[in-house]
Biopython code that builds the backbone (N, CA, C, O; Angstrom):
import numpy as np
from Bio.PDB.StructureBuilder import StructureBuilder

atoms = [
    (1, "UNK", "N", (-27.860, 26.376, -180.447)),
    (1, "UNK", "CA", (-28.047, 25.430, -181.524)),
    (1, "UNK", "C", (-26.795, 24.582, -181.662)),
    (1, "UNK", "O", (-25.719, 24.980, -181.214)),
    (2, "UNK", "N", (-26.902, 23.652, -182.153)),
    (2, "UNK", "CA", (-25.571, 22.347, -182.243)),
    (2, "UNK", "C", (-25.202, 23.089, -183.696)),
    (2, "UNK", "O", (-25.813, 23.535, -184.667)),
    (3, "UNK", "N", (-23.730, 22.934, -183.209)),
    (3, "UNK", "CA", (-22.512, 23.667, -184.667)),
    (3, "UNK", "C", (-22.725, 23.547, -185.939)),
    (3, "UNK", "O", (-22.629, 24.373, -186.847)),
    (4, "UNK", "N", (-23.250, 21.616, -185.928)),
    (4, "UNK", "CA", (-23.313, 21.595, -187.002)),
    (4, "UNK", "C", (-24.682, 21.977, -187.719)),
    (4, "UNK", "O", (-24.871, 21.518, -188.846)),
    (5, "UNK", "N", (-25.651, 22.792, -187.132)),
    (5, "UNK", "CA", (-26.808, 23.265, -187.829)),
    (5, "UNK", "C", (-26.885, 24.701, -188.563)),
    (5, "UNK", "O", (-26.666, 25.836, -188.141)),
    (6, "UNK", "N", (-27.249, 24.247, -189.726)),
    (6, "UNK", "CA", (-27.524, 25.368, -191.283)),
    (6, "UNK", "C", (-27.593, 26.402, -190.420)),
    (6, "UNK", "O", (-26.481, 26.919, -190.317)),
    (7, "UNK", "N", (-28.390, 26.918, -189.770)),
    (7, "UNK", "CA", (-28.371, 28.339, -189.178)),
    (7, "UNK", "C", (-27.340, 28.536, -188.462)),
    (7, "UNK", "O", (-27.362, 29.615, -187.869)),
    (8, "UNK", "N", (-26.293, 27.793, -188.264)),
    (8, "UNK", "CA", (-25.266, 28.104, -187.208)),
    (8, "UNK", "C", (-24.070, 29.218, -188.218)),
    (8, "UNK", "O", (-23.283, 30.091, -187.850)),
    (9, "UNK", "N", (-24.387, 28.717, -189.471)),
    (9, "UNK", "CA", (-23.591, 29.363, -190.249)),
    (9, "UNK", "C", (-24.286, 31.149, -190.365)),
    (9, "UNK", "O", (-23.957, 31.893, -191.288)),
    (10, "UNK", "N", (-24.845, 31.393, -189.723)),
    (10, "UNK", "CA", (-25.385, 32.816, -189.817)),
    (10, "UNK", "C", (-24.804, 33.747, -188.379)),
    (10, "UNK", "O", (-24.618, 33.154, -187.316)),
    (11, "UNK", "N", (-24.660, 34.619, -188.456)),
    (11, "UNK", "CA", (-24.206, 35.669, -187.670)),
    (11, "UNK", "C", (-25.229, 36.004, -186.828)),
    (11, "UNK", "O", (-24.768, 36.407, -185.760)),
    (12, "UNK", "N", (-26.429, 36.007, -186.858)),
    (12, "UNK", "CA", (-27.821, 36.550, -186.576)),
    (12, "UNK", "C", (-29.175, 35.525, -186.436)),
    (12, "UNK", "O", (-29.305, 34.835, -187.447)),
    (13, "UNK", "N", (-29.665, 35.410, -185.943)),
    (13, "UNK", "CA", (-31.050, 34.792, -186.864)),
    (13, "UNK", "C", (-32.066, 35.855, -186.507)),
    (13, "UNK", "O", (-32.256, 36.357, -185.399)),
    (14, "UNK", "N", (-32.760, 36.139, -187.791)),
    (14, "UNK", "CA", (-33.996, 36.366, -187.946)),
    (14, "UNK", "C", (-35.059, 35.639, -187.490)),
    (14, "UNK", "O", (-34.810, 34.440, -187.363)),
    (15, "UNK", "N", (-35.958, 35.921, -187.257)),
    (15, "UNK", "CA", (-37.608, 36.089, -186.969)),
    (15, "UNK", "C", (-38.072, 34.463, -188.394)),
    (15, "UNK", "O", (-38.662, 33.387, -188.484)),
    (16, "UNK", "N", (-37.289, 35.400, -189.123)),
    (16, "UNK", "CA", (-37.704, 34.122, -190.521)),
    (16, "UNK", "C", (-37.333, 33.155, -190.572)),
    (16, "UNK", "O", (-37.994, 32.346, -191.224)),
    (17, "UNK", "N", (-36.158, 32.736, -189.959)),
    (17, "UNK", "CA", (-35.734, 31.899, -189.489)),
    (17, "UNK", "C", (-36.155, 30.630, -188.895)),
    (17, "UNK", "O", (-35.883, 29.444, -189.080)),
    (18, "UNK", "N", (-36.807, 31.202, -188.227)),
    (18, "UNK", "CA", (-36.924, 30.565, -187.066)),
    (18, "UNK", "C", (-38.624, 29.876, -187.216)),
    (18, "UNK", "O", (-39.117, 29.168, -186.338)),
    (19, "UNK", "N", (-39.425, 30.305, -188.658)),
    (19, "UNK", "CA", (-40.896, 29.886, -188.355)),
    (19, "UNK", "C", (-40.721, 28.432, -188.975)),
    (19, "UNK", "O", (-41.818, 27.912, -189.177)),
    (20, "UNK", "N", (-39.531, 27.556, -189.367)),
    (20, "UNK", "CA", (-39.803, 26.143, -190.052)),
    (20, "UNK", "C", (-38.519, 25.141, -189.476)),
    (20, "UNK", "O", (-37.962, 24.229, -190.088)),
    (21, "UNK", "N", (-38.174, 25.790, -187.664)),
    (21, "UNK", "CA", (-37.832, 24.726, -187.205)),
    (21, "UNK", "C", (-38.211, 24.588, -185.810)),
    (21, "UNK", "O", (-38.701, 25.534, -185.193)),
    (22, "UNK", "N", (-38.024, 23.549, -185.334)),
    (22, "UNK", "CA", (-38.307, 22.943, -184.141)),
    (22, "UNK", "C", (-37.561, 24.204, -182.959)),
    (22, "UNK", "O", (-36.388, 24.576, -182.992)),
    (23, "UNK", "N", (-38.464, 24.601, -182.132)),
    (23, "UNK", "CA", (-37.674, 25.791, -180.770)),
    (23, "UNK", "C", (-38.140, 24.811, -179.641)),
    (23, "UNK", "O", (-38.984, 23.916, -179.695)),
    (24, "UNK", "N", (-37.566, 25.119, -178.886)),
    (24, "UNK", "CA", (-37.337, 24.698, -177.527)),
    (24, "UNK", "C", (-37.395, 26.201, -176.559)),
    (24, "UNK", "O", (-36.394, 26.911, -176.649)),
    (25, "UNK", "N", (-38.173, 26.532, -175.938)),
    (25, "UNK", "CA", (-38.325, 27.680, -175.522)),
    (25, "UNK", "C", (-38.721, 27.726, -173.863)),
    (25, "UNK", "O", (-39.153, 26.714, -173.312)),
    (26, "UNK", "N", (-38.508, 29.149, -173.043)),
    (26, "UNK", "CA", (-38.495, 28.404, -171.767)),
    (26, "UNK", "C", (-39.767, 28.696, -171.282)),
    (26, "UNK", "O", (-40.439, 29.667, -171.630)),
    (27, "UNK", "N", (-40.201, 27.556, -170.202)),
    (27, "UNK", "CA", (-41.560, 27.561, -170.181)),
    (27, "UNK", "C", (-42.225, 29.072, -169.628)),
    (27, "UNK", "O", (-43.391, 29.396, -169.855)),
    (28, "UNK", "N", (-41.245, 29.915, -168.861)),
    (28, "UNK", "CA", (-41.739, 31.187, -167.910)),
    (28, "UNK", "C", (-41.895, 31.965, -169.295)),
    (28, "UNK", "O", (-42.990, 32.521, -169.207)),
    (29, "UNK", "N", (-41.479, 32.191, -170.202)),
    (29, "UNK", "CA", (-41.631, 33.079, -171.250)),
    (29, "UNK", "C", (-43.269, 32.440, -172.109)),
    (29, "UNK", "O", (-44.275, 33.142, -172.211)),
    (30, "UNK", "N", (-43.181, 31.287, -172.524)),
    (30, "UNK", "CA", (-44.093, 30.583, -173.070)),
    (30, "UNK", "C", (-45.638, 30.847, -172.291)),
    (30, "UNK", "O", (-46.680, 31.165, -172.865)),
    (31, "UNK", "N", (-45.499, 30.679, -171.233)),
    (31, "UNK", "CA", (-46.689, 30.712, -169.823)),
    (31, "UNK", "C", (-47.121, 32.400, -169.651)),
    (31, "UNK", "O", (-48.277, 32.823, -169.633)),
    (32, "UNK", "N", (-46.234, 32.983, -169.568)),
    (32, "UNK", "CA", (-46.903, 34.349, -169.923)),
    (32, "UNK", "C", (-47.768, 34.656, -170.545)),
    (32, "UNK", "O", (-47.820, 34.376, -171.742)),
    (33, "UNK", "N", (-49.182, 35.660, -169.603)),
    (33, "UNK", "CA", (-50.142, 36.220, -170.889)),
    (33, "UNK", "C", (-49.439, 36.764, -171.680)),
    (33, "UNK", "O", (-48.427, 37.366, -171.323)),
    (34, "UNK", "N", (-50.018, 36.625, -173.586)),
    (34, "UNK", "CA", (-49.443, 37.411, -174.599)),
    (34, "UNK", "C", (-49.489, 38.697, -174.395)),
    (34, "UNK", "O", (-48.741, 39.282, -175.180)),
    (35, "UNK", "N", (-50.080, 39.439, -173.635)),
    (35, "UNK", "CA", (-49.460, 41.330, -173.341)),
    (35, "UNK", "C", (-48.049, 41.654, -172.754)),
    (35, "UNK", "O", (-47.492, 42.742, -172.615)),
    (36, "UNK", "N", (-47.684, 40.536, -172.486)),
    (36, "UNK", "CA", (-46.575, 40.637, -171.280)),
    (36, "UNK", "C", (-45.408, 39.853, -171.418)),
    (36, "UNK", "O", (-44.527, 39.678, -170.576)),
    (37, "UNK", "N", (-45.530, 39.150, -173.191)),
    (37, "UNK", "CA", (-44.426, 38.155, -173.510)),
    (37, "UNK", "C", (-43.648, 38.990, -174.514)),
    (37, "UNK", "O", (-44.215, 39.319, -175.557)),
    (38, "UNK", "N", (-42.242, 39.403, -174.252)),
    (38, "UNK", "CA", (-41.431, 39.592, -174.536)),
    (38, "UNK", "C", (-41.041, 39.015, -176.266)),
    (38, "UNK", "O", (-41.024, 39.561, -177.370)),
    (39, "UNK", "N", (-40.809, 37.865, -175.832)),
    (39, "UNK", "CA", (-40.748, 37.103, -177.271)),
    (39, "UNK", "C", (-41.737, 37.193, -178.307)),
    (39, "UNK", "O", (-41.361, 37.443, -179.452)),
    (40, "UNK", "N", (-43.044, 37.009, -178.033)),
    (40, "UNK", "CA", (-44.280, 36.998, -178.984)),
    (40, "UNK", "C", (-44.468, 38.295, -178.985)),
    (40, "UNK", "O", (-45.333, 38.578, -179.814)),
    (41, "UNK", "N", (-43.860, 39.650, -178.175)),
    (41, "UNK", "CA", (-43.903, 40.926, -179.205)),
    (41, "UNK", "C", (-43.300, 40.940, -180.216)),
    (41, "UNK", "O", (-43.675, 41.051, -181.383)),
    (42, "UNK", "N", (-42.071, 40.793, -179.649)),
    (42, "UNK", "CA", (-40.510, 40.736, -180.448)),
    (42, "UNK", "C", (-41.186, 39.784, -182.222)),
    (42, "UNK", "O", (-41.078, 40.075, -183.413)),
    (43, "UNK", "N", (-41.711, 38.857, -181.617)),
    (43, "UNK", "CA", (-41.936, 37.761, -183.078)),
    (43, "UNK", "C", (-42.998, 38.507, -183.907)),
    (43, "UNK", "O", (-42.959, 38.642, -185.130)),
    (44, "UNK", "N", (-44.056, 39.024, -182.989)),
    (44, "UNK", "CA", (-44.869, 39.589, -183.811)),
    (44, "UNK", "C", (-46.359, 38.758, -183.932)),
    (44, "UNK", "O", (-46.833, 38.041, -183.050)),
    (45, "UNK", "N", (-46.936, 39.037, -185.197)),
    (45, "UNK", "CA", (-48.693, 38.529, -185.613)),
    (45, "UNK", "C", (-47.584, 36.992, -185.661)),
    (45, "UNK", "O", (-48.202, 36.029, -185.206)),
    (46, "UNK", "N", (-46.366, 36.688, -186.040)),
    (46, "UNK", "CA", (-46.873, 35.048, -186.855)),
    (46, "UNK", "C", (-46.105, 34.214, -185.374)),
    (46, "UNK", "O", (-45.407, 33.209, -185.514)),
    (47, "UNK", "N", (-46.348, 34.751, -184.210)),
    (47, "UNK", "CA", (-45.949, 34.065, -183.347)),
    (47, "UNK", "C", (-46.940, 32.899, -183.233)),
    (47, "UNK", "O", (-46.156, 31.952, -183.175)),
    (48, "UNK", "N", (-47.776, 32.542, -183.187)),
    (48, "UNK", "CA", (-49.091, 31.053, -183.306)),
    (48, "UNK", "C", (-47.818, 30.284, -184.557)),
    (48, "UNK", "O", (-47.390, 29.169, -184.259)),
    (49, "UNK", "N", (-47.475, 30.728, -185.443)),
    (49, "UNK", "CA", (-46.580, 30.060, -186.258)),
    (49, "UNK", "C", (-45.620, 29.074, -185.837)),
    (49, "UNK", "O", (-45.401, 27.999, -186.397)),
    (50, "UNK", "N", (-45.013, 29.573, -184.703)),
    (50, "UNK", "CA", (-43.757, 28.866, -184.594)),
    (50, "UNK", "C", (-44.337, 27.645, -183.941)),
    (50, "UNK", "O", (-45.436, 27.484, -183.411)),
    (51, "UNK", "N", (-43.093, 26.633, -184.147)),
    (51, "UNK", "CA", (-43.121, 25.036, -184.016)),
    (51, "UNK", "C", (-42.458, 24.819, -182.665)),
    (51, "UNK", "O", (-41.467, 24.089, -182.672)),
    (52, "UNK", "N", (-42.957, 25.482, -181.192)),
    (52, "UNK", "CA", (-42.379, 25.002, -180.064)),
    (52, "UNK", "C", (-43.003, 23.589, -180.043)),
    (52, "UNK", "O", (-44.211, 23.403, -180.186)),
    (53, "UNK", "N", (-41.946, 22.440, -179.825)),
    (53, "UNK", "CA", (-41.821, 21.107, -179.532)),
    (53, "UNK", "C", (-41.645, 20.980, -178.257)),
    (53, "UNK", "O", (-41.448, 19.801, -177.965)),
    (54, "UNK", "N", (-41.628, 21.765, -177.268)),
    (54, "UNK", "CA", (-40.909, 21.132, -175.941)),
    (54, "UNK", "C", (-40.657, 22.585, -175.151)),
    (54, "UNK", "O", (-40.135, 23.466, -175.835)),
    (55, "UNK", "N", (-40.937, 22.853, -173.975)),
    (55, "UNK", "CA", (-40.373, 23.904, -173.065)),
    (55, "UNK", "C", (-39.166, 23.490, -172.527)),
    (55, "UNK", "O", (-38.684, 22.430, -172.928)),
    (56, "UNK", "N", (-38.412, 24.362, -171.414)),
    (56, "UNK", "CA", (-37.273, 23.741, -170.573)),
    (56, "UNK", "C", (-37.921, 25.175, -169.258)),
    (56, "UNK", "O", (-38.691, 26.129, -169.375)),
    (57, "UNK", "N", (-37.047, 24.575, -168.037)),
    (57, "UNK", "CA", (-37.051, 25.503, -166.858)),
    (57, "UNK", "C", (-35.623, 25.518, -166.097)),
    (57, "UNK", "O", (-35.479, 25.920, -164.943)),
    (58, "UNK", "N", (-34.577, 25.010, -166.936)),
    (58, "UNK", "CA", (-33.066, 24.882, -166.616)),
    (58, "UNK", "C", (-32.728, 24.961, -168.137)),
    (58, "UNK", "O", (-33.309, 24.416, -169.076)),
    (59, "UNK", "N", (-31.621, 25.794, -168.139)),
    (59, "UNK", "CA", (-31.003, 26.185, -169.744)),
    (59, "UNK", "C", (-30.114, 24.838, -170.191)),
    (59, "UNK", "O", (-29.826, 24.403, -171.306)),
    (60, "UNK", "N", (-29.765, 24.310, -168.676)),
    (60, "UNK", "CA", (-28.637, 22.663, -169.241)),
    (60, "UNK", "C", (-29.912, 21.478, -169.710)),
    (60, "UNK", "O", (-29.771, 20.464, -170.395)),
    (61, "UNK", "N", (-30.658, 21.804, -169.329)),
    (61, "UNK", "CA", (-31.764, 20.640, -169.838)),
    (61, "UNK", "C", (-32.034, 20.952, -171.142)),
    (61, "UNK", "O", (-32.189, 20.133, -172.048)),
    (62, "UNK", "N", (-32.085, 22.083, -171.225)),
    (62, "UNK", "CA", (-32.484, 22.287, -173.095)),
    (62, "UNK", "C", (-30.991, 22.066, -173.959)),
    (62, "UNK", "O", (-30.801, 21.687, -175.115)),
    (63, "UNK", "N", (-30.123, 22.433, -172.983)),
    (63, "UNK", "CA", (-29.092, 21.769, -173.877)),
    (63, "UNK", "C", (-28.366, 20.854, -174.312)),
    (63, "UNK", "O", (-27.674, 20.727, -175.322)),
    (64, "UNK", "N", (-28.713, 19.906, -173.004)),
    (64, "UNK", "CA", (-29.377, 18.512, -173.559)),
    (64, "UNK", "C", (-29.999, 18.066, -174.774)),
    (64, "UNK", "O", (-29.488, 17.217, -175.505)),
    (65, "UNK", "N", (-31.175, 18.669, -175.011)),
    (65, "UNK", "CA", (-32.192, 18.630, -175.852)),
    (65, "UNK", "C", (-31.650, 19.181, -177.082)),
    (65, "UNK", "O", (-31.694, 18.440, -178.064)),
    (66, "UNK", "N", (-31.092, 20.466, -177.233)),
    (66, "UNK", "CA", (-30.761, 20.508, -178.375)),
    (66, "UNK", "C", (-28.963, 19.448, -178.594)),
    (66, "UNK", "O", (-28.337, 19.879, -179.562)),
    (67, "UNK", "N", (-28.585, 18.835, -178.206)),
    (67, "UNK", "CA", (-27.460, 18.056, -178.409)),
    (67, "UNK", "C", (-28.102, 17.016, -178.936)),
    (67, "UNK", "O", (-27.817, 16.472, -180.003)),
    (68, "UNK", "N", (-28.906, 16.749, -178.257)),
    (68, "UNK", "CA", (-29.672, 15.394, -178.822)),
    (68, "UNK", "C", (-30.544, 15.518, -180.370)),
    (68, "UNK", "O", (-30.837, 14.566, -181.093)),
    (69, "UNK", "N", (-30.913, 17.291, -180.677)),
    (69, "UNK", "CA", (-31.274, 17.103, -182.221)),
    (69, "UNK", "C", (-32.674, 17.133, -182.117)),
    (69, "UNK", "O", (-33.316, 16.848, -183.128)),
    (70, "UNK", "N", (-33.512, 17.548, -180.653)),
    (70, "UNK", "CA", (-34.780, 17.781, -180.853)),
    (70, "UNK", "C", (-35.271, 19.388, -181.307)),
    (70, "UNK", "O", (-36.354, 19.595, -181.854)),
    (71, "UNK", "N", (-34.420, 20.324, -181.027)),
    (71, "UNK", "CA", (-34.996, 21.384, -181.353)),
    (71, "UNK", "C", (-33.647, 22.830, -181.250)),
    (71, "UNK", "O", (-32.580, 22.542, -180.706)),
    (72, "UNK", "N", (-33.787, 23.826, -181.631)),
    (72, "UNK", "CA", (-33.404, 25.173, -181.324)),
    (72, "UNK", "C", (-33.525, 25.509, -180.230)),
    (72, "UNK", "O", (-34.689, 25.227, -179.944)),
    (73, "UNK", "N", (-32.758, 26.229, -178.865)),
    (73, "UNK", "CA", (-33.505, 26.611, -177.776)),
    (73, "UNK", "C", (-33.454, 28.027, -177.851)),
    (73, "UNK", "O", (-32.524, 28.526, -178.484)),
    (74, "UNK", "N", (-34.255, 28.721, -177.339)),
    (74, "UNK", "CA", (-34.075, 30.201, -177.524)),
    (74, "UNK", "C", (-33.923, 30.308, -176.136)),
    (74, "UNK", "O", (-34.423, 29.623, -175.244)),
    (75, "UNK", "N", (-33.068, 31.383, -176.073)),
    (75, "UNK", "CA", (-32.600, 31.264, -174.237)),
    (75, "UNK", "C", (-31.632, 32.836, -174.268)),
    (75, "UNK", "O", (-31.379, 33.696, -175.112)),
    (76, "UNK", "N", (-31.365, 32.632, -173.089)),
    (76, "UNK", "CA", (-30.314, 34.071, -172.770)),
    (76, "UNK", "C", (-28.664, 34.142, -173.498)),
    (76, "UNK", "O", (-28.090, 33.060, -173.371)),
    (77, "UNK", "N", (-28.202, 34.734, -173.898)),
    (77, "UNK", "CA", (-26.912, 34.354, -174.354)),
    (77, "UNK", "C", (-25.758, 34.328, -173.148)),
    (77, "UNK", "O", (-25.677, 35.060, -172.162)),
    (78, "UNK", "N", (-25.086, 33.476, -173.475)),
    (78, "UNK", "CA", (-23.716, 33.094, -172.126)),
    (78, "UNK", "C", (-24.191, 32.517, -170.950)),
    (78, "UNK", "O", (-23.631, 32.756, -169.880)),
    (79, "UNK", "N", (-25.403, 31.602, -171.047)),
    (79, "UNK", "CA", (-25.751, 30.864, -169.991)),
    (79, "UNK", "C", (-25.515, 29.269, -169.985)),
    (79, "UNK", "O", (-25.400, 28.561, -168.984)),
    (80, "UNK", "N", (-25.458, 28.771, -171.669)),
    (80, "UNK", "CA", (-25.485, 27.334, -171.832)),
    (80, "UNK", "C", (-24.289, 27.666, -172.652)),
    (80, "UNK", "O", (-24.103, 28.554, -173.483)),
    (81, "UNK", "N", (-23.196, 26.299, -171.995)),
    (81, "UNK", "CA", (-21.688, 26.256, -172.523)),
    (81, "UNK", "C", (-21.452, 26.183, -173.889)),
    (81, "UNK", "O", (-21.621, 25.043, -174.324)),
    (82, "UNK", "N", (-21.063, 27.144, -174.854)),
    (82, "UNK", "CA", (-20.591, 27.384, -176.080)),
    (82, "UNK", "C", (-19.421, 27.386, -176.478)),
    (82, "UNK", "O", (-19.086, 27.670, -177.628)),
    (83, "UNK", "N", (-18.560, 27.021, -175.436)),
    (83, "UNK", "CA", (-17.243, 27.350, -175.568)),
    (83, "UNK", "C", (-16.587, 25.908, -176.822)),
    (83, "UNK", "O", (-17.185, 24.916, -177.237)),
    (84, "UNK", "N", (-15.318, 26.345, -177.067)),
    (84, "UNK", "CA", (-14.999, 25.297, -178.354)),
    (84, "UNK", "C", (-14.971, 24.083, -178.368)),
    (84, "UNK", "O", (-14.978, 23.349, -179.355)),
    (85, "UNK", "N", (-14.938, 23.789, -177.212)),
    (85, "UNK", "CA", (-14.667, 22.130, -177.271)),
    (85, "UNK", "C", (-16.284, 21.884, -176.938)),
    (85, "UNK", "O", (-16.577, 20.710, -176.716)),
    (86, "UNK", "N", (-17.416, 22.908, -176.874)),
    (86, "UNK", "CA", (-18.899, 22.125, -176.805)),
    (86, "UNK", "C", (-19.468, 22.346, -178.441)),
    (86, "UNK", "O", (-19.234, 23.246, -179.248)),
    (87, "UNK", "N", (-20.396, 20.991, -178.548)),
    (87, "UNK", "CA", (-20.718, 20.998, -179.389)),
    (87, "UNK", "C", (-21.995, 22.183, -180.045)),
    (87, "UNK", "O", (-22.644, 22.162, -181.092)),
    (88, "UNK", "N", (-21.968, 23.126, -178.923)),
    (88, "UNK", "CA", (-23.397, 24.142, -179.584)),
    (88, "UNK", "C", (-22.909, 25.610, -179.550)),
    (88, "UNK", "O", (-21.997, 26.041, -178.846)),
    (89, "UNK", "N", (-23.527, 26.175, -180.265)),
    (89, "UNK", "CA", (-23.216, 27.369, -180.462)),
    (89, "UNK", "C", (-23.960, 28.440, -180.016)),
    (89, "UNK", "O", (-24.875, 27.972, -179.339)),
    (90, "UNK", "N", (-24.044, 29.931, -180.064)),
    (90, "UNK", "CA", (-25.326, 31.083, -179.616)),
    (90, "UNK", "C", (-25.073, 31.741, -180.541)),
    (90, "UNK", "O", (-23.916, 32.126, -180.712)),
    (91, "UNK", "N", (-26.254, 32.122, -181.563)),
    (91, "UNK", "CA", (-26.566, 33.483, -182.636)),
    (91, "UNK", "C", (-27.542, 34.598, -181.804)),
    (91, "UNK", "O", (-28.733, 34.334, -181.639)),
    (92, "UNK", "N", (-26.935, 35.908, -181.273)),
    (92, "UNK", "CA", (-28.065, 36.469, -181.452)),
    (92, "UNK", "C", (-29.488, 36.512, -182.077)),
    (92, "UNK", "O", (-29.620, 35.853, -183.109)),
    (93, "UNK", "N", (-30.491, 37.134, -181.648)),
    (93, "UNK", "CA", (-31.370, 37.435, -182.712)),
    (93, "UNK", "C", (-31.393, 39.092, -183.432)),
    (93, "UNK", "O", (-30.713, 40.095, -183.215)),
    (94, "UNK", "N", (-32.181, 38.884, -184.086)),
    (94, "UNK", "CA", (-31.920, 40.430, -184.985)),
    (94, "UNK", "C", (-33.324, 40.525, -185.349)),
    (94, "UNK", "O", (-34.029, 39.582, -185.706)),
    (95, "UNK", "N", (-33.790, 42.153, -185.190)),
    (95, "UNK", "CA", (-33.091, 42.826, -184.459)),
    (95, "UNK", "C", (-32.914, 41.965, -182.991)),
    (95, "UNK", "O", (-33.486, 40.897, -182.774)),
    (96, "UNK", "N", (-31.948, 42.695, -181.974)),
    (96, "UNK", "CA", (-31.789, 42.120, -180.370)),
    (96, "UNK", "C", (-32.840, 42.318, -179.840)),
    (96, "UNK", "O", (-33.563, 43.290, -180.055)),
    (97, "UNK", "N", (-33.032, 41.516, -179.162)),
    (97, "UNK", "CA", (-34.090, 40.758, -177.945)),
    (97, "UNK", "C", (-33.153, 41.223, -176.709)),
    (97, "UNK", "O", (-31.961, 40.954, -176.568)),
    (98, "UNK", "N", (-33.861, 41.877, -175.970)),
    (98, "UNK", "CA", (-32.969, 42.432, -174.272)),
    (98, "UNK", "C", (-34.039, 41.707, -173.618)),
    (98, "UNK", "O", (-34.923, 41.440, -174.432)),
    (99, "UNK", "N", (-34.373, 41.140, -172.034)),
    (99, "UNK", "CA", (-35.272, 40.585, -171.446)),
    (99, "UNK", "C", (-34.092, 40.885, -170.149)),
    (99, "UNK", "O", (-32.880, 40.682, -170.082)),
    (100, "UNK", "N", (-35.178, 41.510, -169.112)),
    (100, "UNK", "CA", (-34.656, 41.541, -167.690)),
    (100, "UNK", "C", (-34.621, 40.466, -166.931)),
    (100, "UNK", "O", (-35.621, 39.748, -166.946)),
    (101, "UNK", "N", (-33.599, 40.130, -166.177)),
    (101, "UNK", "CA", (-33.847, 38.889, -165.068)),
    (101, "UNK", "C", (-33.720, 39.570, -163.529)),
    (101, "UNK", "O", (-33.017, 40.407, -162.962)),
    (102, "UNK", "N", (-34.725, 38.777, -163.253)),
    (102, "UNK", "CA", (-34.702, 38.807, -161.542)),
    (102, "UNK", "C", (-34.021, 37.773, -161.187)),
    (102, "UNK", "O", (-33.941, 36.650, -161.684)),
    (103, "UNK", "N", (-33.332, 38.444, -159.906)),
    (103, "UNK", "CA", (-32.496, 37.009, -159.200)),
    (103, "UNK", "C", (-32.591, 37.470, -157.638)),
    (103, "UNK", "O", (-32.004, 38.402, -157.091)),
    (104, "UNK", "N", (-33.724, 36.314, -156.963)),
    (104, "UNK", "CA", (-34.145, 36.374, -155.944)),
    (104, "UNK", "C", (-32.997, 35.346, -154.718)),
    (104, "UNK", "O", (-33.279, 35.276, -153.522)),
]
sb = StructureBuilder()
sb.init_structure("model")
sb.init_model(0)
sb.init_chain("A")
sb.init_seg("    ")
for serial, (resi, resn, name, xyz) in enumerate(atoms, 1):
    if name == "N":
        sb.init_residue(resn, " ", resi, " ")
    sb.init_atom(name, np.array(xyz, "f"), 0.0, 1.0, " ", f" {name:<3s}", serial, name[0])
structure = sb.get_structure()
């Protein structure tokens, strides 16, 4: 999320959080049947709730996207540059979200 956004001031984000803003989410998670999506367990019944605006399939493209002020991206932590001189930040979620990666 960009620094200067209200939730940036939180340590965490919740589930609650997250149902009244714009996500940016990645399309391999999104495209998954719901038995087998990680996230929409994790979110639960009010996953149809959330406001995905936009997928990504590169974490720098969504961070693009969120620089530009279109959305939240939910993504892996320590993959898209957070460091001080960038303008975005990473909150866990709470409880933690773990998701395995393959690297072929």
């Amino acid at each position: 999320m960009r620094k200067d956004s209200p939730l940036a001031e939180k340590t965490a984000i919740l589930k609650e959080d997250l149902l009244d803003v714009p996500l940016i989410c990645s399309r391999q998670v999104i495209s998954q049947e719901r038995s087998h999506n990680e996230f929409a367990d994790w979110f639960g019944e009010d996953f149809e709730k959330l406001d995905i605006v936009t997928t990504f399939n590169l974490v720098y493209n969504a961070a693009i996207m969120v620089e530009a002020g279109i959305g939240y991206a939910i993504t892996i932590g320590k993959i898209a540059n957070t460091s001080e001189s960038s303008s975005l930040c990473f909150r866990p979620l709470k409880p933690q979200l773990d998701s395995g990666l393959n690297i072929v």
